[in-house]
C-alpha positions in Angstrom: -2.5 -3.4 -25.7 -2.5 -6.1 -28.1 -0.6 -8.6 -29.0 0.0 -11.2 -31.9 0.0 -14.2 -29.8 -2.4 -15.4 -27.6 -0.1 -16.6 -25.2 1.6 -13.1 -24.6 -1.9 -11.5 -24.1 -3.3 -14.4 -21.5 0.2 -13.3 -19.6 -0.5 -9.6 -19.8 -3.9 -9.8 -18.8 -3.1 -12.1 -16.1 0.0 -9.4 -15.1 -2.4 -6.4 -14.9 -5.1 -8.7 -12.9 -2.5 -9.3 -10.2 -1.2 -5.6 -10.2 -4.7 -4.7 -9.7 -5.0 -7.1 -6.7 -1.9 -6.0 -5.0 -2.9 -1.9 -5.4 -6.3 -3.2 -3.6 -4.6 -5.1 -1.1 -2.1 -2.1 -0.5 -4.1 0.2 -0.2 -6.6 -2.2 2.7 -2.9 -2.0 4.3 -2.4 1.4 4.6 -6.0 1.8 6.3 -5.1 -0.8 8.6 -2.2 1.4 9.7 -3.8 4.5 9.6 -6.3 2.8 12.3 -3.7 1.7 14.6 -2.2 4.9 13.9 -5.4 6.6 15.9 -6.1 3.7 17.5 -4.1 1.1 18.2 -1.7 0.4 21.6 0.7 2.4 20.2 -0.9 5.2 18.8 0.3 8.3 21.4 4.0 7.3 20.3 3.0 7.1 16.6 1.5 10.5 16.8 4.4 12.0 18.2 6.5 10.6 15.2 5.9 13.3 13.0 6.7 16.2 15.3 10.3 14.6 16.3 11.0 14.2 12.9 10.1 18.1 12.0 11.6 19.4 15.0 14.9 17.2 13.8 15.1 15.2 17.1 14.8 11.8 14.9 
């Protein structure tokens, strides 16, 4: 995308740097979770989330 003025295409640039850097920093959090998922202290109640919820206890 261009723009006419400088300006507006420093702040686009800058906006899709940053939405770059959040996706990336998403997505490290979702594997994070996805660990403690499997791994974590928690992790037998977690796994049983998903089977309450389809049997419609939660």
């Amino acid at each position: 995308m261009k723009f006419d003025r400088s300006a507006s295409q420093v702040a686009y640039q800058e906006y899709l740097q940053q939405l770059k850097e959040f996706q990336q920093r998403l997505k490290l959090l979702e594997q994070k979770i996805e660990e403690q998922a499997k791994d974590g202290i928690h992790a037998p109640m977690i796994q049983t989330l998903p089977n309450l919820l389809k049997n419609g206890l939660l």
